[in-house]
N, C-alpha and C positions, 0 to 999 in steps of 0.2 A: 665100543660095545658095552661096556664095563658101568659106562655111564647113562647108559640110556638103559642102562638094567636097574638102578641106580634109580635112576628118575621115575622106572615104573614103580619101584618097594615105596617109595615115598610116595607118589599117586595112590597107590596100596594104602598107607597109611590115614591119608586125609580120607577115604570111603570109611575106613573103620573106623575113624574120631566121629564123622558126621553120622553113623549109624548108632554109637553108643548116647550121641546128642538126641536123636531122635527116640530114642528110647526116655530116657532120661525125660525130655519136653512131652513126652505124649503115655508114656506108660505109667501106670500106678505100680508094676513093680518096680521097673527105674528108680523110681521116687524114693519104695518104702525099704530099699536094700542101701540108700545113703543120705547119713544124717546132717550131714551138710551137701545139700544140693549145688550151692554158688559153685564152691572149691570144685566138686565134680566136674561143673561145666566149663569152669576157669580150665581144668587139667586139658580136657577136651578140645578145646576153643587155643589151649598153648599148641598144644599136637598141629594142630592144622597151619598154626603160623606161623611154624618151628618147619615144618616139611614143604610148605609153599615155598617160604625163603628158598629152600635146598632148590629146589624144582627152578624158582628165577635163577639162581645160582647158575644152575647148568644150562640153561635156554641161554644166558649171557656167553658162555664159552662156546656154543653151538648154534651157531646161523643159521644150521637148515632143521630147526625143531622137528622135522616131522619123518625124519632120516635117524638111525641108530647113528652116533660120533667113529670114527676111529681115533684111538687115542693118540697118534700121529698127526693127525689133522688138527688137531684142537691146540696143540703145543707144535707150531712149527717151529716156534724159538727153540727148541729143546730136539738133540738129536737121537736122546736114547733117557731109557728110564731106568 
C-alpha cells in the first residue's frame, strides 16, 4: 500500500511540473516573474523525469499496475522488514 501511495505523490508531482510548464509556455506572467526562462523549464522538464523514473520504478516491482502492492507481495524473497 505504501507504495502505491508512493506512486500517486509522484503522479502528483508530474501534474504540478506540467502545470507550472504550461504557465511558463503560455502566460505572460510566467514569463515576466523569471529571468531565465530555459533554467525554469530545464527545473520543470528535470521534475517530470526524475518522478517518471520513480513511477517505472515501482510498476517494475509490481505486475499488477493497477492494484495497490502489499509490501509482502513484492519481496517474497524477504520474510520480514
Amino acid at each position: 500500500m505504501r507504495l502505491f501511495a508512493l506512486r500517486k505523490k509522484y503522479e502528483a508531482n508530474i501534474d504540478i511540473a506540467k502545470a507550472n510548464l504550461d504557465v511558463l509556455l503560455h502566460s505572460a506572467v510566467g514569463i515576466g516573474e523569471h529571468s531565465d526562462l530555459t533554467a525554469e523549464m530545464d527545473k520543470w522538464i528535470g521534475e517530470i523525469a526524475s518522478n517518471q523514473d520513480k513511477i517505472d520504478a515501482i510498476d517494475e516491482l509490481n505486475e499488477t499496475k493497477d492494484t495497490p502492492p502489499e509490501q509482502g507481495d513484492l519481496f517474497r524473497e524477504t520474510s520480514r522488514w
